[in-house]
Biotite code that builds the C-alpha atoms (Angstrom):
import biotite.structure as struc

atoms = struc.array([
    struc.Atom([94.221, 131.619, 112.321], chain_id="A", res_id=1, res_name="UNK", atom_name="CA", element="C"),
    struc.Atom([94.668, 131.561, 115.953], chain_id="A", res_id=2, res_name="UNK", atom_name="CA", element="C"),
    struc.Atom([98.442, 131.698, 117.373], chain_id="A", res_id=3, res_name="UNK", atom_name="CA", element="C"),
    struc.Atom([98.388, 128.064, 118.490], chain_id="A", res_id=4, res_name="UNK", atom_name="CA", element="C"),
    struc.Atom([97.558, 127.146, 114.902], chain_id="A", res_id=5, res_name="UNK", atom_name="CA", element="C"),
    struc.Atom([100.175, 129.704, 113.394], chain_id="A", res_id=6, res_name="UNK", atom_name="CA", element="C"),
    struc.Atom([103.146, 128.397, 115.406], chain_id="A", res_id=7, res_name="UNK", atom_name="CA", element="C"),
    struc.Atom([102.293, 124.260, 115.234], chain_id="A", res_id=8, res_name="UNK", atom_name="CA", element="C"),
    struc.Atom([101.954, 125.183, 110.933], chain_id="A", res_id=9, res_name="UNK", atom_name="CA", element="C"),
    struc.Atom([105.779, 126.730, 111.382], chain_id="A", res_id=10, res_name="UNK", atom_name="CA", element="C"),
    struc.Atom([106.733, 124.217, 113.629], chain_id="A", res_id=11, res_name="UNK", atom_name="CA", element="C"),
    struc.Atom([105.649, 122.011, 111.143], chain_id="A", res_id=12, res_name="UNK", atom_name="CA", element="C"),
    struc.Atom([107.437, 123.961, 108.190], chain_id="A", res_id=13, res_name="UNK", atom_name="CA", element="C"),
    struc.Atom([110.249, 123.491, 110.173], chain_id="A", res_id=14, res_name="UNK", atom_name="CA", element="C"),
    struc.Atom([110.682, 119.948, 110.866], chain_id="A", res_id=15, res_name="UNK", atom_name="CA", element="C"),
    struc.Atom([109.823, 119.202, 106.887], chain_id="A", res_id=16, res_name="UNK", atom_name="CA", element="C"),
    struc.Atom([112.448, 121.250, 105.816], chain_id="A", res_id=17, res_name="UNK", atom_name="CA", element="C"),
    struc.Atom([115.198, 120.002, 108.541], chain_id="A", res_id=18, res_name="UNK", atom_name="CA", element="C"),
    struc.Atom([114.292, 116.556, 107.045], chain_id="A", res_id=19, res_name="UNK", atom_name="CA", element="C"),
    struc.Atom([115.741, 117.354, 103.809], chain_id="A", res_id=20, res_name="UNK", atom_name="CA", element="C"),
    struc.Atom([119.003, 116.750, 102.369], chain_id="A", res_id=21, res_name="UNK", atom_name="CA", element="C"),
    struc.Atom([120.610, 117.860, 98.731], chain_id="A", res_id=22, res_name="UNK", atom_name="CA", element="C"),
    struc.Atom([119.435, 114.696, 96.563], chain_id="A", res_id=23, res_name="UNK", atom_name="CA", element="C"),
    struc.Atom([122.364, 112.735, 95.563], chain_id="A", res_id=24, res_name="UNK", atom_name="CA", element="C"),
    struc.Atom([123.274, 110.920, 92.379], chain_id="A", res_id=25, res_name="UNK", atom_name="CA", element="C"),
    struc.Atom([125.427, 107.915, 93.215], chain_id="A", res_id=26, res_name="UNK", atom_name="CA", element="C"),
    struc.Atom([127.696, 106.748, 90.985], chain_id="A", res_id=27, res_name="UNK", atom_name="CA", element="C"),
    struc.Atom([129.977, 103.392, 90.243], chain_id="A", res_id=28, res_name="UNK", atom_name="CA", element="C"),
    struc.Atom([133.300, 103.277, 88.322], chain_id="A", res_id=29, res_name="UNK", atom_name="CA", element="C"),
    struc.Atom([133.110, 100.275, 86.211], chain_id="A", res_id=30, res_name="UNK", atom_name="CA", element="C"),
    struc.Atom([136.972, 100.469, 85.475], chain_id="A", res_id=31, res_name="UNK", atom_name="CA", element="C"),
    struc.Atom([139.956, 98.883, 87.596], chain_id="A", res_id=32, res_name="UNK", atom_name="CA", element="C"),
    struc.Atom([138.247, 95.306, 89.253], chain_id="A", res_id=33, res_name="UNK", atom_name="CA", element="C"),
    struc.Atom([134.830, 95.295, 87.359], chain_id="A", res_id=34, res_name="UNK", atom_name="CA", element="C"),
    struc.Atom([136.501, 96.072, 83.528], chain_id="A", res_id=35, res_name="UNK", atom_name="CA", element="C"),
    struc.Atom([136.147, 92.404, 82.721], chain_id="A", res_id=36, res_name="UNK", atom_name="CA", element="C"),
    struc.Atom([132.440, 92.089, 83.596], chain_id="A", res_id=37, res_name="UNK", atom_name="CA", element="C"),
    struc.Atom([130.108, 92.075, 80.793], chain_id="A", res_id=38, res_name="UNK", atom_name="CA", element="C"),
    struc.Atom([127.156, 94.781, 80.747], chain_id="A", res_id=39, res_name="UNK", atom_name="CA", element="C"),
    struc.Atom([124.825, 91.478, 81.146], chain_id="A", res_id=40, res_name="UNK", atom_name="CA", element="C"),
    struc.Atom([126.449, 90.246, 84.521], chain_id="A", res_id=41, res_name="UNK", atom_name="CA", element="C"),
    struc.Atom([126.278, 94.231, 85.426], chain_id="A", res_id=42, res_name="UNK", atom_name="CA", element="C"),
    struc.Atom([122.905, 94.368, 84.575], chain_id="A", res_id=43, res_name="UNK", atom_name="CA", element="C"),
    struc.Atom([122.106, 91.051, 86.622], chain_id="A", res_id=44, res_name="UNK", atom_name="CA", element="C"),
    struc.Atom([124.030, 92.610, 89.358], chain_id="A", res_id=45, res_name="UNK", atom_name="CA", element="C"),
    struc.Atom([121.923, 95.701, 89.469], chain_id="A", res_id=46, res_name="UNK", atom_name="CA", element="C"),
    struc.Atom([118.360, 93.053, 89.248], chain_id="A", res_id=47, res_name="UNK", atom_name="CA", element="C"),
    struc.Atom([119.929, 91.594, 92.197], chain_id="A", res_id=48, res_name="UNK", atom_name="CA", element="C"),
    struc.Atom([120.586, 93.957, 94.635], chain_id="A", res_id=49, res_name="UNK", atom_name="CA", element="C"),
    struc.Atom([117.346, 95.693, 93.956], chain_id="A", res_id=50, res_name="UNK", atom_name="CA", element="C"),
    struc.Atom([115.818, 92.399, 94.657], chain_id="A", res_id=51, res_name="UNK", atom_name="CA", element="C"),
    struc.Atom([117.773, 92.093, 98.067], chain_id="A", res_id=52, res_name="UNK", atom_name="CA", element="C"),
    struc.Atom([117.027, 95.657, 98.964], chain_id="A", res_id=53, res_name="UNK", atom_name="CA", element="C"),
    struc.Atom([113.501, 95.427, 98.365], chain_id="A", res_id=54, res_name="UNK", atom_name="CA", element="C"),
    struc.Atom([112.762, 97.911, 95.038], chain_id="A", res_id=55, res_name="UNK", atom_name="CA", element="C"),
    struc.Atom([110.631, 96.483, 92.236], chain_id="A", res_id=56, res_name="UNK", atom_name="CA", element="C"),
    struc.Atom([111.811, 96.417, 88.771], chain_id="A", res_id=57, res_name="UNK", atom_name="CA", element="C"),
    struc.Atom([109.244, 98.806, 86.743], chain_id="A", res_id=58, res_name="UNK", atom_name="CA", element="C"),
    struc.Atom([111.598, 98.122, 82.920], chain_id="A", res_id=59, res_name="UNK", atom_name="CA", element="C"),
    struc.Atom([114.756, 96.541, 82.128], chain_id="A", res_id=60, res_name="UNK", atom_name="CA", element="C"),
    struc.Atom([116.398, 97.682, 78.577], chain_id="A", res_id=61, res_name="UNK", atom_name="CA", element="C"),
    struc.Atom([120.197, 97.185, 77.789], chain_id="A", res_id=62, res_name="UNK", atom_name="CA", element="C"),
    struc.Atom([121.454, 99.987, 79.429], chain_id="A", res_id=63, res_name="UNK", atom_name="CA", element="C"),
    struc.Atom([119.345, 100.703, 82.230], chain_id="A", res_id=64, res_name="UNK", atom_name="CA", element="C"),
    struc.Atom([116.680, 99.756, 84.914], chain_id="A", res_id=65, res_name="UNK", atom_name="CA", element="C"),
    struc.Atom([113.886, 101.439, 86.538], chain_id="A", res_id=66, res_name="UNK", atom_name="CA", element="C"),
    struc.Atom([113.379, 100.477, 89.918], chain_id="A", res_id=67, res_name="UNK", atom_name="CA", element="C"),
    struc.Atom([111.196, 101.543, 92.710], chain_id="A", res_id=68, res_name="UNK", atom_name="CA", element="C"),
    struc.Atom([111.030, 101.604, 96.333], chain_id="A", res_id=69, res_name="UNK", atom_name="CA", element="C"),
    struc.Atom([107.457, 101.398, 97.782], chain_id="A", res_id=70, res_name="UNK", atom_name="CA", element="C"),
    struc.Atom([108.080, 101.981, 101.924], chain_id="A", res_id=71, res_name="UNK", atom_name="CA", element="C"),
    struc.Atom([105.353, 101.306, 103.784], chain_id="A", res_id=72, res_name="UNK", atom_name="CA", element="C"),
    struc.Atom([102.800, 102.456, 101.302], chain_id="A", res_id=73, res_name="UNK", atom_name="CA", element="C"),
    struc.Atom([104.085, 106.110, 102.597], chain_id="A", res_id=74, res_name="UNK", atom_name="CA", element="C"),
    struc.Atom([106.962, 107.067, 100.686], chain_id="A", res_id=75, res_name="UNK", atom_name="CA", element="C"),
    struc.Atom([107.663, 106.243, 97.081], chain_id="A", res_id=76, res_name="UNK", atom_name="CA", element="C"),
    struc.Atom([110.487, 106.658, 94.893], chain_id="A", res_id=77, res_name="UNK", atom_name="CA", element="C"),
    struc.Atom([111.265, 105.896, 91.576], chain_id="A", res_id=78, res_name="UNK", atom_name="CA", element="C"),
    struc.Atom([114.654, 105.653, 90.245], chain_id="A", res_id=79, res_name="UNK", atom_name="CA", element="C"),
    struc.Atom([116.676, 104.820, 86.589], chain_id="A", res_id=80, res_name="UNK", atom_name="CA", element="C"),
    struc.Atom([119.608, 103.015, 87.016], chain_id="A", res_id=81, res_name="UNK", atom_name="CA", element="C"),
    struc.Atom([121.939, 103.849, 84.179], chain_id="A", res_id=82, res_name="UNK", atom_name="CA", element="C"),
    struc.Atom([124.856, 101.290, 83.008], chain_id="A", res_id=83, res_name="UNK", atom_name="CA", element="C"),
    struc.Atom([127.643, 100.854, 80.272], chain_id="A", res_id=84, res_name="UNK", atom_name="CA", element="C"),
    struc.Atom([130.719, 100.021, 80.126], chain_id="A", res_id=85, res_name="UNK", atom_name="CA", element="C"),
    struc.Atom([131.972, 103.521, 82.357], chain_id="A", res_id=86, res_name="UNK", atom_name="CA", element="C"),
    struc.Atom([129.849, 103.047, 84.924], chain_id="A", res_id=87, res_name="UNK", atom_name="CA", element="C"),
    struc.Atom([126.219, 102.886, 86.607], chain_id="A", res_id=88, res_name="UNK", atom_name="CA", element="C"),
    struc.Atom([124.342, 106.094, 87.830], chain_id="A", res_id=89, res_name="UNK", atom_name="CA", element="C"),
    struc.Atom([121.287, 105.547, 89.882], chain_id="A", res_id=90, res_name="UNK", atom_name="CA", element="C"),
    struc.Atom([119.178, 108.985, 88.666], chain_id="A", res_id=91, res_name="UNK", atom_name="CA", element="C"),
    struc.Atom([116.141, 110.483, 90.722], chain_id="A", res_id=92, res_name="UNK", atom_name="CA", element="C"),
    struc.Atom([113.372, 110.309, 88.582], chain_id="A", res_id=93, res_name="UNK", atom_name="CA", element="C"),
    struc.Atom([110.116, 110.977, 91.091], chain_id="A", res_id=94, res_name="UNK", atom_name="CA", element="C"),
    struc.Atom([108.941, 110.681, 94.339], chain_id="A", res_id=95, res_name="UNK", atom_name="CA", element="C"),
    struc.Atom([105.671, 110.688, 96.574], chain_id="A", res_id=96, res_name="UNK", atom_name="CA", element="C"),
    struc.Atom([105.626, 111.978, 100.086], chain_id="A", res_id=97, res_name="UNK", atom_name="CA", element="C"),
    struc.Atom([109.164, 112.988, 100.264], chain_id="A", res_id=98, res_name="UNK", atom_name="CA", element="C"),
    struc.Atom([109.704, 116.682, 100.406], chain_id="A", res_id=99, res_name="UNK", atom_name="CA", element="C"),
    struc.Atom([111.062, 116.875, 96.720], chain_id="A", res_id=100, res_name="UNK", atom_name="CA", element="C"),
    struc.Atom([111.946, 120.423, 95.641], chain_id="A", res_id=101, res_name="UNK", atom_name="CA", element="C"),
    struc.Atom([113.571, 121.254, 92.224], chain_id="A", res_id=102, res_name="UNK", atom_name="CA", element="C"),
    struc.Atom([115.142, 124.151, 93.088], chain_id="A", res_id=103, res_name="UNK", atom_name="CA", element="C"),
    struc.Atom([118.498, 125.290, 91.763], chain_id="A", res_id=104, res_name="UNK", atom_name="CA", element="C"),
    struc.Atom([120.092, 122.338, 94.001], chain_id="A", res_id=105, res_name="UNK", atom_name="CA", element="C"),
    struc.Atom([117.060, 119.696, 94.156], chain_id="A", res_id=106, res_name="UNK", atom_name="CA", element="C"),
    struc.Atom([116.490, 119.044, 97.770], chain_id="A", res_id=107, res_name="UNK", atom_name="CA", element="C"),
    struc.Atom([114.869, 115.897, 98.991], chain_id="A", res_id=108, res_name="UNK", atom_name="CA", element="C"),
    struc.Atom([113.916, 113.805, 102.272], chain_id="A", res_id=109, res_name="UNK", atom_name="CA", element="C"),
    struc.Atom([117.214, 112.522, 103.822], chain_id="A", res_id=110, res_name="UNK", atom_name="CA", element="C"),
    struc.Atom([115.653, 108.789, 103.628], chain_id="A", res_id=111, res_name="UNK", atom_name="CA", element="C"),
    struc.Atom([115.788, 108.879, 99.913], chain_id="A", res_id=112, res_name="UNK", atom_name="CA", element="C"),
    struc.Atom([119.368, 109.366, 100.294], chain_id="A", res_id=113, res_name="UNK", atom_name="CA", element="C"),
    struc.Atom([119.724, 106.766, 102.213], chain_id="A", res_id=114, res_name="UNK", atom_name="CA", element="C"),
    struc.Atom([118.090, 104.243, 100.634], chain_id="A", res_id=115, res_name="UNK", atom_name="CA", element="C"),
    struc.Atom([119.865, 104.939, 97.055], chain_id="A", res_id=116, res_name="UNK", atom_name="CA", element="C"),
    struc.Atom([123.012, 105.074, 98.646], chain_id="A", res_id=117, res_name="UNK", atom_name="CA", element="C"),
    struc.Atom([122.497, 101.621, 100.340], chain_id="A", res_id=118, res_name="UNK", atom_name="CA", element="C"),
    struc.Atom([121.574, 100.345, 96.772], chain_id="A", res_id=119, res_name="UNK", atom_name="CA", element="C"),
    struc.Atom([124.708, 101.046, 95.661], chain_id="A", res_id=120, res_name="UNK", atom_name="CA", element="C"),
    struc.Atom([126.662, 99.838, 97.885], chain_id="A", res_id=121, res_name="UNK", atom_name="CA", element="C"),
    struc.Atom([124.636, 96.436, 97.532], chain_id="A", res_id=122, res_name="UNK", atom_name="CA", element="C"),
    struc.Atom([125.367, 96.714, 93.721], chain_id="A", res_id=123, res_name="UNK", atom_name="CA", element="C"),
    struc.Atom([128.874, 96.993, 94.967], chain_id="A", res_id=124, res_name="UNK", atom_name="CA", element="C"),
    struc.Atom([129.194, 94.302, 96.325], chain_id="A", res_id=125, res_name="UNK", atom_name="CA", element="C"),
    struc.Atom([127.069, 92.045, 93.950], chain_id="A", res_id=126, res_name="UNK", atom_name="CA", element="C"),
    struc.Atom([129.792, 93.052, 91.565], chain_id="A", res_id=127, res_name="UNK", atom_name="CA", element="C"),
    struc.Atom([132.466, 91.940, 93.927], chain_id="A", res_id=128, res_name="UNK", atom_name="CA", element="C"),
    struc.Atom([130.701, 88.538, 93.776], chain_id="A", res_id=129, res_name="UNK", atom_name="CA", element="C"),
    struc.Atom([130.697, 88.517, 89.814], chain_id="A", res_id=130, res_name="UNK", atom_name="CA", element="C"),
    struc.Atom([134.390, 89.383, 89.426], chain_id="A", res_id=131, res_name="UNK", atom_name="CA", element="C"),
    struc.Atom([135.123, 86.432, 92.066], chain_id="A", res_id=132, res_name="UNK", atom_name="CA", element="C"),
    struc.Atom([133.418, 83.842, 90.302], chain_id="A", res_id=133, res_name="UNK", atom_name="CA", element="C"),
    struc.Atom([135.741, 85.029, 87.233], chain_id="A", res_id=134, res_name="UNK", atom_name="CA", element="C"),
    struc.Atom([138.949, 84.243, 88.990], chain_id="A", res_id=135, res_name="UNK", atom_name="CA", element="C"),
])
């Protein structure tokens, strides 16, 4: 391998691995505001801001939905988002052209990030919208 090659494949190492983050689980407290909301208006919450933020619905049961993002035809992820009455967790469950590494602290492109923390926050405020129509 001739040096040119050697130092644009580190270079390249390089920039992959500044691109990625600590994967993060986000996480919504169902108590306080959102106690009175059934787990059917969550779970129609949830359908709608994956809807709004572009992921597809893969399966719906009662207590969770798998959902995933398709950007570009690039990067995919695929995500469960976990609900009952405590809360909803939106879990990592695999990717596609995202630096994904299971190491002892799973490490993952900072986009993917990103995105899942922008779903929840849409979740959010779908909820906010439920517990206003209750009032």
């Amino acid at each position: 391998m001739s040096r040119t090659a050697a130092f644009f494949a580190i270079l390249v190492f390089l920039l992959c691995t500044a691109c990625t983050r600590q994967l993060q689980t986000p996480s919504i407290d169902l108590g306080g505001q959102y106690a009175e909301l059934s787990q059917q208006k969550v779970q129609e919450a949830i359908v709608q801001a994956c809807a709004y933020e572009g992921w597809t619905i893969r399966e719906k049961t009662d207590s969770s939905v798998h959902a995933a993002l398709n950007w570009k035809n690039k990067h995919f992820v695929d995500v469960s988002i976990h609900h009952d009455t405590q809360g909803i967790t939106i879990g990592y469950v695999a990717s596609r052209n995202m630096s994904y590494s299971a190491d002892k602290t799973p490490k993952i492109h900072h986009q993917y990030n990103a995105w899942v923390q922008s779903l929840a926050d849409c979740i959010r405020g779908y909820l906010d919208l439920e517990v206003s129509q209750i009032k």
